[in-house]
N, C-alpha and C positions, 0 to 999 in steps of 0.2 A: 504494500500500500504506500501511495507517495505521498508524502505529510510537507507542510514547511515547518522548518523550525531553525530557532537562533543556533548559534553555534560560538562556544569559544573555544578558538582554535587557539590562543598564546596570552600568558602570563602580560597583564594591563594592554590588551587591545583589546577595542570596540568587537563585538557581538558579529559573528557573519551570517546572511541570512542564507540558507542553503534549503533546495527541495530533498528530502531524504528518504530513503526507504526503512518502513516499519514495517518488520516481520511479525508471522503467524503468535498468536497469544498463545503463552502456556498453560499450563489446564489449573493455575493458581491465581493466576492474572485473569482481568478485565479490561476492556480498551474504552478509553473514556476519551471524548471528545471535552478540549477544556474551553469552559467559556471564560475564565478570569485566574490572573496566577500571580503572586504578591512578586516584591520583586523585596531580597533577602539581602543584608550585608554578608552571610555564609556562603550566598553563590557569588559577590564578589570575591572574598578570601580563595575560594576554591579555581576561579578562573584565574584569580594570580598566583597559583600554587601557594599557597600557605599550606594547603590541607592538597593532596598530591593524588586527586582522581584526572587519571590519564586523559589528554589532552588529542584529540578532539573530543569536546562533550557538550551533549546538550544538558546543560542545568537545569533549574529551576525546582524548588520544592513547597508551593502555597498555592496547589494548582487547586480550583473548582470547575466541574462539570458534570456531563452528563452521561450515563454507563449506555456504551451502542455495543457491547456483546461483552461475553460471561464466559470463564474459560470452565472446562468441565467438570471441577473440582469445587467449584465456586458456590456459595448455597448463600452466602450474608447479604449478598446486592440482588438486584435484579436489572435487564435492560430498562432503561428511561429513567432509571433513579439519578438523584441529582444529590452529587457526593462533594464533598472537601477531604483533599489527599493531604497524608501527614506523611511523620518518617515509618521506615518500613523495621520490621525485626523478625526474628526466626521463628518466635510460639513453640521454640521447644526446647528450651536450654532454663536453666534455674530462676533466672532474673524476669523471664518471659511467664515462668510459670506462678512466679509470688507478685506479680501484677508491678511489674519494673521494665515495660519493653525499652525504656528511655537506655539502658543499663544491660541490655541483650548483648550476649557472649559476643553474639556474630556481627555486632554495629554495623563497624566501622566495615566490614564486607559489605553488608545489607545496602549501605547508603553512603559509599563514597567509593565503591572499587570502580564502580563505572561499570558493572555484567550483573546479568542473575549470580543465583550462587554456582551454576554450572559453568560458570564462564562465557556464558555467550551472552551476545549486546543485540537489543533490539533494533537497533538503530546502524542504518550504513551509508554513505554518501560514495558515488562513484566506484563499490567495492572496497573501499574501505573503512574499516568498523569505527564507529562514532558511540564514545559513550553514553550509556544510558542508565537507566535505572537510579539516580539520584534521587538519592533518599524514597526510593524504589518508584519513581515518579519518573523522572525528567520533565517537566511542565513547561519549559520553554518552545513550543509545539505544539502544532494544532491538532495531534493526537499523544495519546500516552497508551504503552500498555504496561500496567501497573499492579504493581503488587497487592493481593487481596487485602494482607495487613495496615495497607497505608490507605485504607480505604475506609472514610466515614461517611455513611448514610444521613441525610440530611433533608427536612421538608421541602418540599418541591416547589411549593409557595416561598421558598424565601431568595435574596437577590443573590446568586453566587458571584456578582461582579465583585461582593464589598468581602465578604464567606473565607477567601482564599489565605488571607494573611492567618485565620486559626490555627490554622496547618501548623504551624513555626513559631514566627516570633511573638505573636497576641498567647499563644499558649505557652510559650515559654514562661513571657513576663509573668503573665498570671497563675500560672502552674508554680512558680519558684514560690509567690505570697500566698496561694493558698490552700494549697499539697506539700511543699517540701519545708517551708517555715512556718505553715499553719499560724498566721497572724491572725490572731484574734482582736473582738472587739475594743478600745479603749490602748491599744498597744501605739508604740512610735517606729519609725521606722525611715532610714532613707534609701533612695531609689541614687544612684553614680549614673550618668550617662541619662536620658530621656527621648534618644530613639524612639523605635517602633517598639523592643523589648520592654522598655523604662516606662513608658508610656502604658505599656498593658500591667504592669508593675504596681504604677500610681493607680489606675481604673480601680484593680480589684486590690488594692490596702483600702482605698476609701467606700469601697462594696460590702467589706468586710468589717468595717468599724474602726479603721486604726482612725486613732483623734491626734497625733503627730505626725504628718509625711511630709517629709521635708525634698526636695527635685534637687540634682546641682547636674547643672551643667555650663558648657560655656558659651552657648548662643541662646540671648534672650527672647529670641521667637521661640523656641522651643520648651522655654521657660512660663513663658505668658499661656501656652497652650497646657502643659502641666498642670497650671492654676487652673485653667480651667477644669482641668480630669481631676479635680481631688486635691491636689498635692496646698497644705495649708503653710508654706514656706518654700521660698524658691531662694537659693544662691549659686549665683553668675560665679566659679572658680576661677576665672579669669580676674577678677574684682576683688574679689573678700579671701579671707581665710576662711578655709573652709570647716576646720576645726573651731577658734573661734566664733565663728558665727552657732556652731552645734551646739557649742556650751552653755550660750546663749539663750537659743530656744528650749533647752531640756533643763536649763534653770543649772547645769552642772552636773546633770544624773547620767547622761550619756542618753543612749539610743539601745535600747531592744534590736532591730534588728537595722543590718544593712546590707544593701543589695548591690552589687557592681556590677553591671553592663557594660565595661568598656574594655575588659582583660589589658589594661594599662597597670604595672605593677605596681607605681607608687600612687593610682589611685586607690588602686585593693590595701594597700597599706596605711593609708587614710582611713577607708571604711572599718577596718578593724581599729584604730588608735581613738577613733569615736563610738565606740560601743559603751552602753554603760555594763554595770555589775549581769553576771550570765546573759548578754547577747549572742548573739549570732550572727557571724557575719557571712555573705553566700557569694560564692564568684559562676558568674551564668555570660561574660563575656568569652570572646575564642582567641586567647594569645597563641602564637606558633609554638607548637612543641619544644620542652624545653625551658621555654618562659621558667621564669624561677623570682620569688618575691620572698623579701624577709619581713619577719616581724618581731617585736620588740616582747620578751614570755619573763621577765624578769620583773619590771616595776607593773606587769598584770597580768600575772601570776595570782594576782588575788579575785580577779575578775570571774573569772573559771568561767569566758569566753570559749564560743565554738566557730570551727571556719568549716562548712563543705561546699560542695563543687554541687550544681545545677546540670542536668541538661533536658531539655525540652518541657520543663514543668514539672520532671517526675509524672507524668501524666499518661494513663492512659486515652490517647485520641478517639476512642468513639465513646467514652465514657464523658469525658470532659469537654470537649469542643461543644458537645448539646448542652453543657450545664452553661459554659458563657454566652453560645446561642441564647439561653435562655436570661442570662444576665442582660445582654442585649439587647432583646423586647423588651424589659422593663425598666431600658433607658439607665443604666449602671456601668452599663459598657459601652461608650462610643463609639465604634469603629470609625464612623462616617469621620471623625473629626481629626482622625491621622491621617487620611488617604489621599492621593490625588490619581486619576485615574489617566491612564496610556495608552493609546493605540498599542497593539504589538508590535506593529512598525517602528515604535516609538523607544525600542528599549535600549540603547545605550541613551537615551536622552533623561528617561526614566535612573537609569546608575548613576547619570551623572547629577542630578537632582537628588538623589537620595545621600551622596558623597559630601555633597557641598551641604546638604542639611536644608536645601531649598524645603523638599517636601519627605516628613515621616515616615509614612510606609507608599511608595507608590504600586499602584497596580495596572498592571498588564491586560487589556481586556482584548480578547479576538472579536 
């Protein structure tokens, strides 16, 4: 079948638009026609090799659309169903089976080798193989055929232009605050960074009840918007201290929890040096392998502080993605008020507005 679809062929070059062939669906897979696909700082890092899924590769992983066939193994979807595609994992290794697919044996295969697990790629240009399977997706393309697991079922009535960023970064942000740090009512807490992640971060602390959430980032359009999602304290890093300002607001007590989205070292080492007594500090940014960050266990030592690592929410995606759906209609979860929408034609225009911080999350729509 001949599809178009983007293509990043090389480390910081624009997107190539290439017609490709998409091979016969395996009998665990679905082919989904996508009508909307976010566009991810993670498919930038990956087409500049940070993260080393072989190069040709169609990206993209916040695709929505519509199921146009069902491979024979397949019973959870049906044709005409109208799904939002997340990351993919095995469903059969320990992590899979205690309700952790974020944390599957087989990840990093799953959703950045660029093949199924047998090695072969759906995707080929001119006879030669073009990655696929991103995050068992590839969404940069006017079809996918896609892995059952990365596949959430979704009411047919609702808009999958806006749907797609669940996938990823809207369920990351809010998977860290209210899965993996379980913020409750009355708690404080700050959001590093206010992206697409930080943003879905701020939504669901203020969903949840926290009565201190403090934004910091360093472009104050993104900070005004913040204010808007909840966030009752915003500081410009670029401007203040950012410690300072925290002792501030917390009266001296420090902060319960803090979140980093920007895998910048000495911002994670900030988040931690502002915690107060037993916080939690969470890192859900993507430094390159190796990254390494100190911190200071001697004058807070008496803190009896915790740090863990984040990925994707902790979330089960068809369990989660319908509870912020449902956050969503009752107006708790904006989406609309990150997004700006793009032609597909439109997608290095789309990265490079996402890079400069022009626009939150933008989306891809065919």
């Amino acid at each position: 079948m001949k599809i178009q679809a983007a293509v990043a062929t090389a480390p910081k070059t624009p997107f190539e638009f290439r017609e490709v062939d998409l091979d016969d669906l395996a009998p665990d897979e679905v082919r989904v026609r996508l009508v909307a696909t976010g566009v991810c700082h993670t498919d930038a890092i990956v087409r500049d090799q940070v993260y080393p899924t072989p190069l040709p590769a169609v990206l993209g992983h916040e695709g929505a659309g519509v199921i146009e066939a069902v491979g024979a193994l397949v019973t959870s979807v049906e044709v005409g169903d109208s799904v939002v595609l997340s990351a993919n994992s095995c469903g059969e290794c320990e992590q899979c089976f205690t309700g952790r697919p974020a944390y599957c044996s087989n990840f990093f295969g799953r959703n950045f080798a660029g093949t199924r697990p047998d090695g072969s790629t759906s995707l080929a240009s001119d006879g030669t193989n073009v990655s696929s399977h991103f995050f068992g997706q590839s969404s940069f393309a006017t079809y996918a055929n896609v892995a059952a697991r990365s596949v959430v079922k979704v009411d047919k009535e609702l808009s999958l232009e806006l749907l797609g960023p669940l996938g990823c970064g809207l369920q990351t942000g809010a998977g860290a605050v209210i899965n993996s740090l379980d913020v409750r009512a009355g708690a404080s807490i700050a959001v590093f960074g206010t992206g697409a992640v930080g943003c879905a971060a701020l939504m669901a602390a203020a969903a949840v009840g926290a009565t201190t959430i403090v934004a910091i980032d360093l472009v104050d359009s993104r900070l005004a918007t913040a204010t808007e999602l909840g966030a009752t304290h915003v500081i410009n890093s670029r401007t203040a201290d950012v410690a300072e300002e925290i002792e501030r607001i917390t009266g001296g007590r420090g902060l319960d929890y803090t979140l980093d989205t920007t895998g910048v070292p000495s911002v994670l080492r900030t988040a931690a040096d502002v915690l107060g007594t037993g916080g939690t500090v969470a890192l859900i940014g993507a430094p390159a392998p190796g990254t390494e960050v100190s911190f200071e266990v001697g004058g807070s030592l008496l803190k009896g502080w915790r740090f863990r690592t984040i990925i994707e929410g902790d979330s089960v995606p068809q369990v989660f993605i319908p509870q912020l759906i449902e956050l969503w209609k009752q107006g708790k979860f904006p989406i609309e008020k990150l997004t700006k929408s793009f032609a597909f034609s439109e997608i290095n225009e789309a990265f490079d507005a996402s890079s400069s911080g022009e626009v939150i999350k933008p989306i891809l729509v065919f």
